[in-house]
N, C-alpha and C positions, 0 to 999 in steps of 0.2 A: 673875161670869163662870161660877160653878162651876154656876149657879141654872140658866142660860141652855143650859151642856152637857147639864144633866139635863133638862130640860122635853126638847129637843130629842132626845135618848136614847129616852124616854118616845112621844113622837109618831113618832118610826122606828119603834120596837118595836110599835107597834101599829099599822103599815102607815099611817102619816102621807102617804102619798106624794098622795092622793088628794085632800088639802084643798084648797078651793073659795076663792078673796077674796069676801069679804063685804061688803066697803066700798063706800060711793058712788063712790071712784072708781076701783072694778072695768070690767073693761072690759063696755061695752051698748051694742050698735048702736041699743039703742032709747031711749036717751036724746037728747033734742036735745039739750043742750047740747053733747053729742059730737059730735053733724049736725054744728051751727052751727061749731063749731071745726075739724071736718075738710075743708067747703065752706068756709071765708072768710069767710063772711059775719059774724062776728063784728065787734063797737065797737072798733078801738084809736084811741091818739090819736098821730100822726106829728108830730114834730119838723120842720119845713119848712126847719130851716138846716139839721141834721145830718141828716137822712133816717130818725131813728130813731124805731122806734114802740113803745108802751108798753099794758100795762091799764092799768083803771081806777083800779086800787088798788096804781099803783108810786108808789115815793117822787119818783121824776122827774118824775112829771108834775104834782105839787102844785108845783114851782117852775119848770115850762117855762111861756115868755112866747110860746112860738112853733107851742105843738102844736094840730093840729086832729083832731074827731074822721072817720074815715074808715074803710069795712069794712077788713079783715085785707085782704083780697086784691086791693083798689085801693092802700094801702099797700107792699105787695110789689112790684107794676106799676110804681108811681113810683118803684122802688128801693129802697124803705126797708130796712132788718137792723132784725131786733129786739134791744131793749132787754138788756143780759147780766147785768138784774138783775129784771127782772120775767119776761124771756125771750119779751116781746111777744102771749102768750098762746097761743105756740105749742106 
């Protein structure tokens, strides 16, 4: 903790205020994959008894008998909630 005060110390004292994210998943209107998730139009897979929808790579849908795949935003239409463990890609 003591590591984490001092870095922290250190990037104030030298006008830290200014620092930029760097990461892929910094915000960029010009990525699609950001498009594709802020339109809808994104894969999930909706649960047709519960109404719930999932990505690709939740744990739920390796054992749902009942999910199909359908965009994010026809999903929604039908009612669906997303999943509170993948969070449905939203």
């Amino acid at each position: 903790m003591r590591t984490v005060t001092a870095i922290l110390a250190v990037v104030l004292a030298l006008g830290g205020t200014s620092i930029q994210p760097t990461s892929a998943f910094a915000a960029n209107s010009e990525n699609p994959h950001t498009r594709a998730l802020a339109d809808g139009n994104d894969t999930v897979y909706i649960n047709t008894n519960s109404k719930k929808y999932h990505t690709s790579s939740c744990i739920h849908l390796k054992r749902c008998t009942h999910c199909i795949a359908v965009k994010r935003s026809e999903a929604k239409a039908q009612g669906g909630v997303p999943c509170k463990v993948c969070g449905g890609g939203e």
